[in-house]
C-alpha positions in Angstrom: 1.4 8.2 -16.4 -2.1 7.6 -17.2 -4.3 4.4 -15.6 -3.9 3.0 -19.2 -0.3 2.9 -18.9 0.7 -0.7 -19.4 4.2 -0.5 -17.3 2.9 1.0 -13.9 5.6 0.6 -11.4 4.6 -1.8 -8.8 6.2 -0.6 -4.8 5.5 -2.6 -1.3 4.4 0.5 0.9 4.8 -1.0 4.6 3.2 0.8 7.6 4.2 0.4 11.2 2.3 1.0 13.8 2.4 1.8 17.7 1.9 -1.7 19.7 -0.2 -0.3 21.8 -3.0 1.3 19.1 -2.0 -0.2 15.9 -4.5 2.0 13.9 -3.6 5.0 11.5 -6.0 8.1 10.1 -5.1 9.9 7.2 -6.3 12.8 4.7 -5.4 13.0 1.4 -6.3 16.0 -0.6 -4.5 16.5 -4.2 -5.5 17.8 -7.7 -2.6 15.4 -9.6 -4.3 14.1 -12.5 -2.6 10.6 -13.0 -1.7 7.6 -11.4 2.3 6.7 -11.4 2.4 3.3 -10.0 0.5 0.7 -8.0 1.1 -0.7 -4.9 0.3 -3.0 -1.9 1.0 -3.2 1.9 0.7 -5.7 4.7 -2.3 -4.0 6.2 -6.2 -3.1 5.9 -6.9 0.2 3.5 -10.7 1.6 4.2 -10.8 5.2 2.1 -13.7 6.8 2.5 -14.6 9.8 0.0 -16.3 12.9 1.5 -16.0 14.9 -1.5 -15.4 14.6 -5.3 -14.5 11.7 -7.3 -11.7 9.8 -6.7 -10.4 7.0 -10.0 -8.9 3.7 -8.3 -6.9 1.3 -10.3 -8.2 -2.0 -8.4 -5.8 -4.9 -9.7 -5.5 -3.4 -13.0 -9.3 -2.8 -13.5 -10.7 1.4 -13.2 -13.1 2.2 -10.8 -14.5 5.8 -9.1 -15.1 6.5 -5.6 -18.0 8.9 -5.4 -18.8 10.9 -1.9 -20.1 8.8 0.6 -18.7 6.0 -0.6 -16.0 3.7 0.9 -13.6 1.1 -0.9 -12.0 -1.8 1.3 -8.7 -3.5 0.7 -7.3 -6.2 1.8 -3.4 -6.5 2.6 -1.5 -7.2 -0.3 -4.0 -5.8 -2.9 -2.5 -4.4 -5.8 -3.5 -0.6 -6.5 -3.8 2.8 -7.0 -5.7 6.3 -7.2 -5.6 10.2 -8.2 -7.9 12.8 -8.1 -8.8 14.4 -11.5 -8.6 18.2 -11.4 -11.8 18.1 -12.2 -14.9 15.9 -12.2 -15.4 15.7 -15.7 -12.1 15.5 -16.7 -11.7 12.0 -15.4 -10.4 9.5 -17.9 -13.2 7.4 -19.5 -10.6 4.6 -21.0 -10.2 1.5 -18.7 -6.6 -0.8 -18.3 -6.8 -4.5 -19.7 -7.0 -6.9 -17.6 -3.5 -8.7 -18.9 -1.4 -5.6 -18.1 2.1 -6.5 -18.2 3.4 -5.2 -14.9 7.3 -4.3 -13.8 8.7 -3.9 -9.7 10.8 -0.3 -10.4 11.9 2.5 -7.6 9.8 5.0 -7.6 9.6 7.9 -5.6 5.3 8.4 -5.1 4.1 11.1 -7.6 0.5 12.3 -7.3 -1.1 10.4 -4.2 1.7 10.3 -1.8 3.2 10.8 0.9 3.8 14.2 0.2 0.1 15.1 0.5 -1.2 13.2 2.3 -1.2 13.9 6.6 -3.3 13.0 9.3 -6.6 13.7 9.8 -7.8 16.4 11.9 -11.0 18.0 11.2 -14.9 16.6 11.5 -16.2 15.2 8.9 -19.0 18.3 8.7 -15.7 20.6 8.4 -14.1 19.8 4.7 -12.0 22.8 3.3 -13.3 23.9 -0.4 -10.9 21.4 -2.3 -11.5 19.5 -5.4 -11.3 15.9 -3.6 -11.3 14.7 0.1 -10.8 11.4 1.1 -9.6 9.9 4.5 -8.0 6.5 5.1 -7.9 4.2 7.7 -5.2 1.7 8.0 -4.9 -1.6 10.3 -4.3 -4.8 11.4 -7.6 -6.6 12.8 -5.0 -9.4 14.2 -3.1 -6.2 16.1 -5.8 -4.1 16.9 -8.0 -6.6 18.5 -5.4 -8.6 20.0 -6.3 -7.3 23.2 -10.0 -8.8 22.7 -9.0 -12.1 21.3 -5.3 -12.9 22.9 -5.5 -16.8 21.3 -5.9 -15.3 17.8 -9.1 -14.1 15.6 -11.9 -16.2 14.7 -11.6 -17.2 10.7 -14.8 -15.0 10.5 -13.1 -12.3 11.3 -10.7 -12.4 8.4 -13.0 -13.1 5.7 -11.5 -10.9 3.1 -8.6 -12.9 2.7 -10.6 -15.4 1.2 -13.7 -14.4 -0.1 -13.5 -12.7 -4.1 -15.8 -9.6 -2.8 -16.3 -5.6 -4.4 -13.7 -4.1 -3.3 -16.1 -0.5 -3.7 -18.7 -0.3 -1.4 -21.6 1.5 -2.2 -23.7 3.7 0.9 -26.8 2.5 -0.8 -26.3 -1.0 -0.1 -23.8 -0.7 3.7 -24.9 1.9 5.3 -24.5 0.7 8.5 -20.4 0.1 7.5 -20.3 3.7 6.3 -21.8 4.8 9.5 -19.4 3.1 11.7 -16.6 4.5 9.5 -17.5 7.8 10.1 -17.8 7.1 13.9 -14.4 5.5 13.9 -12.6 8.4 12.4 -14.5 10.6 14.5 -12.9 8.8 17.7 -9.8 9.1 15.9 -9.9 13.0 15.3 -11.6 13.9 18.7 -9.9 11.4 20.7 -11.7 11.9 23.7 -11.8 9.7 26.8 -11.6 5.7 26.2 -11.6 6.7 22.7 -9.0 3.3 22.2 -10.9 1.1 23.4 -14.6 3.1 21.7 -12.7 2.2 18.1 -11.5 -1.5 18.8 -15.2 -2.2 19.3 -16.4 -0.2 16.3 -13.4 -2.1 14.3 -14.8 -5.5 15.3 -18.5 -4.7 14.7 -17.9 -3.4 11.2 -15.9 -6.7 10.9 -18.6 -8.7 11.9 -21.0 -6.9 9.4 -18.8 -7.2 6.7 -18.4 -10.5 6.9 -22.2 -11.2 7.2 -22.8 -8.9 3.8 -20.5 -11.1 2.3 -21.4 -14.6 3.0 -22.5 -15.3 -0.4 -19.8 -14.3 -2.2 -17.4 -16.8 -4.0 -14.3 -17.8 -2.2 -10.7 -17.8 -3.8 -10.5 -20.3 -6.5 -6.9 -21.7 -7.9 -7.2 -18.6 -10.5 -6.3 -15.8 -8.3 -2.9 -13.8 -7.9 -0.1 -15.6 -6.4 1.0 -12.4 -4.7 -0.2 -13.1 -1.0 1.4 -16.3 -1.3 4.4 -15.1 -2.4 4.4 -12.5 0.8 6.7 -14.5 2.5 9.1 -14.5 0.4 8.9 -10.1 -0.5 8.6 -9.7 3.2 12.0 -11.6 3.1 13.8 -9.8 1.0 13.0 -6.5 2.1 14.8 -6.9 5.6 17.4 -9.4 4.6 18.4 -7.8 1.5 22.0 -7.6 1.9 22.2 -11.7 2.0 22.6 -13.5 -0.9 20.1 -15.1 -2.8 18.6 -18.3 -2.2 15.6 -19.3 -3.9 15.3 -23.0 -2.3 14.8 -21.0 1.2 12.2 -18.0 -0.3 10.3 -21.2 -1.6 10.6 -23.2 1.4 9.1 -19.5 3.6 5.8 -19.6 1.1 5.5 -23.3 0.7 6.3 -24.0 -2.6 8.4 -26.3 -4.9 11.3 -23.8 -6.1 10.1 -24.4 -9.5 7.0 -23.4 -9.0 8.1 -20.2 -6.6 9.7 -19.1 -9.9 7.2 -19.4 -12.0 5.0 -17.3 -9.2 7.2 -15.2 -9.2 7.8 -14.3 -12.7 4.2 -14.2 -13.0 3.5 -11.6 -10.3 6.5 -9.6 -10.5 7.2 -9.8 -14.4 10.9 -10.3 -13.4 13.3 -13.3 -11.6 13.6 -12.9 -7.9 17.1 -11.5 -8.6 15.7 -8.8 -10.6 13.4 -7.8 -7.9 16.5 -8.1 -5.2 18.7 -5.7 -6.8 15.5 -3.1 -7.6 15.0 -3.8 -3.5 18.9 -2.8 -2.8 18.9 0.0 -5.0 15.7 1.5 -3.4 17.4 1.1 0.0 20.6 2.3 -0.6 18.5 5.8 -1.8 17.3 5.7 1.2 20.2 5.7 3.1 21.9 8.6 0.1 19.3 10.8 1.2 18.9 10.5 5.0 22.7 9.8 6.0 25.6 10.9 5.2 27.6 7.4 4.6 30.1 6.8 2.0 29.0 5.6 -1.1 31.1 2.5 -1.2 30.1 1.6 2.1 26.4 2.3 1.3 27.1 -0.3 -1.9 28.2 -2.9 0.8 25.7 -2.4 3.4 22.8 -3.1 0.5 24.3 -6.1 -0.5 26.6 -5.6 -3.3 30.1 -6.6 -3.6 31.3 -3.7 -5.6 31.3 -0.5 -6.2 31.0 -0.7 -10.2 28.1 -3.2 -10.2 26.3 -0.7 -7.4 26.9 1.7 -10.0 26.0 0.2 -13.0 22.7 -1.4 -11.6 22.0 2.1 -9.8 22.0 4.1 -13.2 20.1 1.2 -14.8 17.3 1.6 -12.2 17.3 5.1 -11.1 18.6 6.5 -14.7 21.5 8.3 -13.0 24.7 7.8 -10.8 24.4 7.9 -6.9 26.4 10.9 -6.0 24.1 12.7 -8.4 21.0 11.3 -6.7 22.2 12.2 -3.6 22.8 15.7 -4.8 19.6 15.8 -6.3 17.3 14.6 -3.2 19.3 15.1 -0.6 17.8 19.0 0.4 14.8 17.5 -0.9 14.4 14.7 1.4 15.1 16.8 4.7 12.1 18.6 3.5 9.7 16.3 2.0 7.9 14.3 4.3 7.0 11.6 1.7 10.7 9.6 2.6 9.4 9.5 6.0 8.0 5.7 7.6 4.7 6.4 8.8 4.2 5.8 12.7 0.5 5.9 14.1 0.5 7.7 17.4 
């Protein structure tokens, strides 16, 4: 699936971290040459490219990461990247901007968690690859709780209102990209006091951010409904063996129901009972391929009061029945570390 594909499979990728650091390093290297679906999770995303070139599908608009380079994301940005095999064999074409968009399961193909692990080395010590690009991932609110118990200043969270590049070039923020690299060299090293060396480095690149952007425009009424509609996904993910009830999901993100389902449909390209069923169906393959419950009481556990209508909506989703998926995955899974939750240490 190229980034021109107009049916990219949107997944909520959620990443839990240890209370007492809540800050995770990663490394991906990969030579996949597309991009097989989109995403967004509830935290901050800083990649940072130390070699190669790296194509990012930003909210359905194409963008390359060059070396030295970093791009910032905000929770709940929609988006995507691979790594061409090679430089010049990047695709030139760009996505509209209208793309029509549809909430599937999907199993990560390409950049995932199958090749992507934590980072170890310096940054002077990159292995001959085609691309290198590490990733930090946080909560401000989290992380420098311990700094600001009664809550962050708003000036600390000015990305989730201010319309600002998400790809930020060296030339212009040098002294972000140098704190980056001093951030995940704390986090590779981990010498003494190391903890509390990054909180400080996480609030000061913060605070520069912030003044970088000053000028930019904030949010108008134009912008995607998806963080408003968090509430609501967050919802469904954890309670989705209960029944639907749109007046509540509305109520949790302060809307009128109508307007929640007009949101909705707008974001998601599907009614909230569309998305609830692709939500079940994703958990009960997680629970086919990491336990070894019944079928009929996996149906039940994930909300559905059958076993023929778990079956027909799994085959309609997944494209096959669940024994055979479990068949399939299930030697897969025990080896595959892309099914695992990601913990930060």
């Amino acid at each position: 699936m190229t980034p021109g594909n107009k049916n990219l499979p949107i997944t909520y990728r959620e990443y839990k971290f240890a209370e007492e650091f809540p800050i995770l390093l990663m490394e991906g290297k990969s030579t996949s040459p597309q991009i097989d679906f989109i995403h967004f999770h509830n935290c901050i995303e800083i990649a940072f490219c130390r070699k190669g070139t790296m194509t990012w599908n930003l909210e359905n608009r194409i963008f390359s990461l060059t070396p030295g380079n970093i791009c910032f994301l905000p929770p709940f940005f929609t988006h995507g990247s691979f790594f061409p095999v090679l430089p010049e064999a990047a695709p030139k074409e760009t996505v509209p901007k209208e793309t029509a968009l549809k909430v599937v399961f999907s199993e990560a193909k390409g950049f995932s968690e199958a090749n992507i692990s934590p980072g170890n080395d310096t940054m002077e010590d990159v292995p001959d690859t085609d691309v290198s690009c590490v990733y930090l991932f946080f909560n401000p609110e989290q992380l420098l709780a311990p700094f600001y118990p009664n809550g962050l200043p708003r000036e600390f969270t000015w990305y989730q209102y201010t319309d600002f590049p998400k790809i930020l070039p060296a030339a212009l923020f040098p002294e972000q990209v140098k704190l980056i690299r001093m951030i995940i060299q704390e986090l590779q090293e981990k010498k003494e006091h190391y903890r509390q060396s990054v909180r400080g480095m996480v609030e000061t690149l913060l605070i520069l951010l912030y003044r970088q952007h000053l000028d930019c425009p904030v949010f108008g009424g134009t912008v995607s409904a998806l963080p408003q509609l968090f509430p609501a996904v967050s919802f469904l993910d954890t309670e989705y063996a209960s029944e639907l009830d749109t007046a509540h999901l509305a109520h949790l993100c302060g809307l009128s129901q109508r307007q929640f389902l007009l949101y909705f449909q707008e974001c998601f390209s599907q009614t909230p009972l569309q998305y609830l069923r692709t939500v079940r169906i994703q958990k009960a393959c997680r629970l086919l391929t990491s336990t070894e419950t019944g079928i009929l009481d996996i149906a039940l556990q994930t909300g559905f009061h059958s076993l023929s209508s778990f079956n027909r909506y799994f085959h309609k989703i997944v494209g096959s029945n669940p024994q055979a998926f479990r068949n399939d995955r299930r030697v897969i899974v025990k080896k595959d570390p892309r099914y695992a939750p990601y913990h930060a240490e």
